[in-house]
N, C-alpha and C positions, 0 to 999 in steps of 0.2 A: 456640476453641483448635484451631490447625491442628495436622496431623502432625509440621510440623517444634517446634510446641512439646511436642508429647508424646512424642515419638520416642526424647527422652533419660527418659523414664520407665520403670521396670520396670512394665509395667503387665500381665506374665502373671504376675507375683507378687501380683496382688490378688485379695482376698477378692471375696467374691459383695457384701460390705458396702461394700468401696473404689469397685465398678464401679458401684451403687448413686448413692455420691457424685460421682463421675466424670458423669454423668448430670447428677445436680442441679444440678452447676455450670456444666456446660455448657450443657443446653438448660434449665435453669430448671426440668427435669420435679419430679411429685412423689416421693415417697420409694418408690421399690420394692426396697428393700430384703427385706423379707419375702419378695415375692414370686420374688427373684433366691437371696436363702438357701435357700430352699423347695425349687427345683429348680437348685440347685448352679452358679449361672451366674455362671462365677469370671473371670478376666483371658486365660487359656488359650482357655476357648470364645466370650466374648462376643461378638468382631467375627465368628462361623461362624453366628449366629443368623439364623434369615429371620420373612418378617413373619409366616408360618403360625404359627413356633415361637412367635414372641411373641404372637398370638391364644391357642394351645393353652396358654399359662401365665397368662392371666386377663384379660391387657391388653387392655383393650376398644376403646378411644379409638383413632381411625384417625391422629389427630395425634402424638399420642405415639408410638404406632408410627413412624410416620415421624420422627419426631423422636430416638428410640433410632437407627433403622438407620440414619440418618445420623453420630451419635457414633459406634456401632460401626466404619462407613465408614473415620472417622477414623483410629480405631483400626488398623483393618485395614490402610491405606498406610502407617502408622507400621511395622507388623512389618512391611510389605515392604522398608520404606528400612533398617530396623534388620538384615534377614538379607543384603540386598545388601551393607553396611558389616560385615559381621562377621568377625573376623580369624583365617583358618585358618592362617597361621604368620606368625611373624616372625623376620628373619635381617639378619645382617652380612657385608657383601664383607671376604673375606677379603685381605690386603692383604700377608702376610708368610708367609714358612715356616715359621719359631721364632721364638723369644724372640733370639735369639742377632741372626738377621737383624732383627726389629724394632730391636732397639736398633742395633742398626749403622747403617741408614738412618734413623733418625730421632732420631741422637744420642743416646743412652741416652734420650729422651722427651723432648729440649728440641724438637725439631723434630715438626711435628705432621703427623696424616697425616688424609688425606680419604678414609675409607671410605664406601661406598654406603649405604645401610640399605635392607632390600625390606621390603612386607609384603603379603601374597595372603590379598584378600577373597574374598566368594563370588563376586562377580559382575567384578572386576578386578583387578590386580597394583600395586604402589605401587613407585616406584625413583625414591628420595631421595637425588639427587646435592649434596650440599654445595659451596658456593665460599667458602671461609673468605677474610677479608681477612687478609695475611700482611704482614712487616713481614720482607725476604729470604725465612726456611725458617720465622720464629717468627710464632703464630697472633695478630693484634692481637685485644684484647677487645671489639671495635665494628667493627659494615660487614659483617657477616656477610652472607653471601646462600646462597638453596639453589634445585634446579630440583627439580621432584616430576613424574616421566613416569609417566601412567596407561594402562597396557595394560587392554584392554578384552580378556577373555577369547575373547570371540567372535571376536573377531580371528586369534588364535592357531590359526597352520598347522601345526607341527608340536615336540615340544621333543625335543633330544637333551641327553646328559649325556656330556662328555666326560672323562677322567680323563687329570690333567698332575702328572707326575712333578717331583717337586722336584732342583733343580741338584745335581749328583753332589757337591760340594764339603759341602752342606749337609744332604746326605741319609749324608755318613760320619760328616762329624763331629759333626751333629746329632741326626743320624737324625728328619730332616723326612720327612712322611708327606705323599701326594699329595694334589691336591684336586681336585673337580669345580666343571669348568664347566657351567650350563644355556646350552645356544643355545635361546633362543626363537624360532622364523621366525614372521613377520608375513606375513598376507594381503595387508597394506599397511599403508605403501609398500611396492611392489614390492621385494623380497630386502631388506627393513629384517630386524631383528635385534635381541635385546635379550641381554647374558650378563650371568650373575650368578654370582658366584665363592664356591664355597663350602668347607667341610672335607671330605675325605673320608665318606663313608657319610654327610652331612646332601643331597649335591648329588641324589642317586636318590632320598631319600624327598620330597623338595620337588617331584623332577620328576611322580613318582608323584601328590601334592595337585594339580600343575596340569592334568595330565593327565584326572583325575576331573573336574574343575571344569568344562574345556572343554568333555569329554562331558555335564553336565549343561547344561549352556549350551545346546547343539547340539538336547537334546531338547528343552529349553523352545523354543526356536527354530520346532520343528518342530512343536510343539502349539499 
């Protein structure tokens, strides 16, 4: 059982009895069960166990040890690929001022529109451009296509958050509220660039998430 098949398991939800089983079926070990109840060695701590820890809880046999720290091993790249995938927000480019403009440009909704979708992991950014196949302005039901650009956080030179004013026309009559834009600068390519369009008061708290993330990046980096 590789990491990538256990990856999609909750496996720090398991009993001291699950990780037990987990064991059995993988390396064929005998039942230490008891021995894992005994001293509370649940799905949270398992993969942090060293070969002392498992000597001082009874486990004699030099094979078996090795044979656990090897599962645990397992274990332990699976929570690594599972916190690098893990999703600290999800959002939609904003595409319109109001309702009033939405349906204007897109026909009261016969005409479809291609928003972005982002999502910001731990360890990189996601920007889900769509290419809908269209038939003139209407979406055909087949041929779809989409690009997915991975920003690698480490990458990331600097974010501003810009704030853009909605057209005076739309901001009387509607009273449209401004939105923010993220400029993301990239290390590289050289002045490359990623913006993501978002509502007012979501564009700062998002820059705020990537901002964190960078700095955590930067120290992992550094250690």
């Amino acid at each position: 059982m590789s990491a990538y098949n256990i990856v999609d398991k909750n496996f720090s939800e398991w009993s001291p009895r699950e990780v037990a089983q987990y064991l059995t079926k993988k390396e064929k070990l005998e039942d230490y069960t008891e021995v894992f109840e005994k001293n509370k060695i649940d799905g949270t701590i398992a993969f942090r166990l060293t070969d002392a820890e498992l000597k001082d809880m009874g486990i004699g046999a030099i094979g078996d040890r090795h044979r656990i720290l090897s599962a645990f091993e397992t274990m332990g790249k699976a929570k690594s690929q599972k916190d690098r995938e893990k999703i600290l927000w999800e959002g939609t480019e904003v595409l319109y001022w109001t309702c009033c403009d939405k349906g204007f440009k897109t026909c009261c909704g016969i005409c479809s529109d291609d928003h972005e979708t982002y999502i910001l992991r731990n360890n990189f950014l996601e920007i889900n451009r769509p290419d809908y196949n269209k038939c003139g302005a209407i979406r055909c039901c087949y041929g779809h296509k989409y690009e997915i650009d991975t920003v690698d956080l480490s990458n990331i030179a600097g974010v501003q958050v810009e704030g853009i004013p909605p057209p005076c026309i739309q901001q009387c009559c509607c009273c449209a509220k401004a939105q923010e834009h993220i400029r993301i600068n990239l290390h590289t390519p050289e002045k490359g660039f990623e913006i993501l369009k978002l509502k007012k008061g979501v564009g700062e708290n998002v820059s705020r998430k990537i901002k964190n993330q960078v700095e955590v990046m930067q120290v992992m980096e550094r250690s």
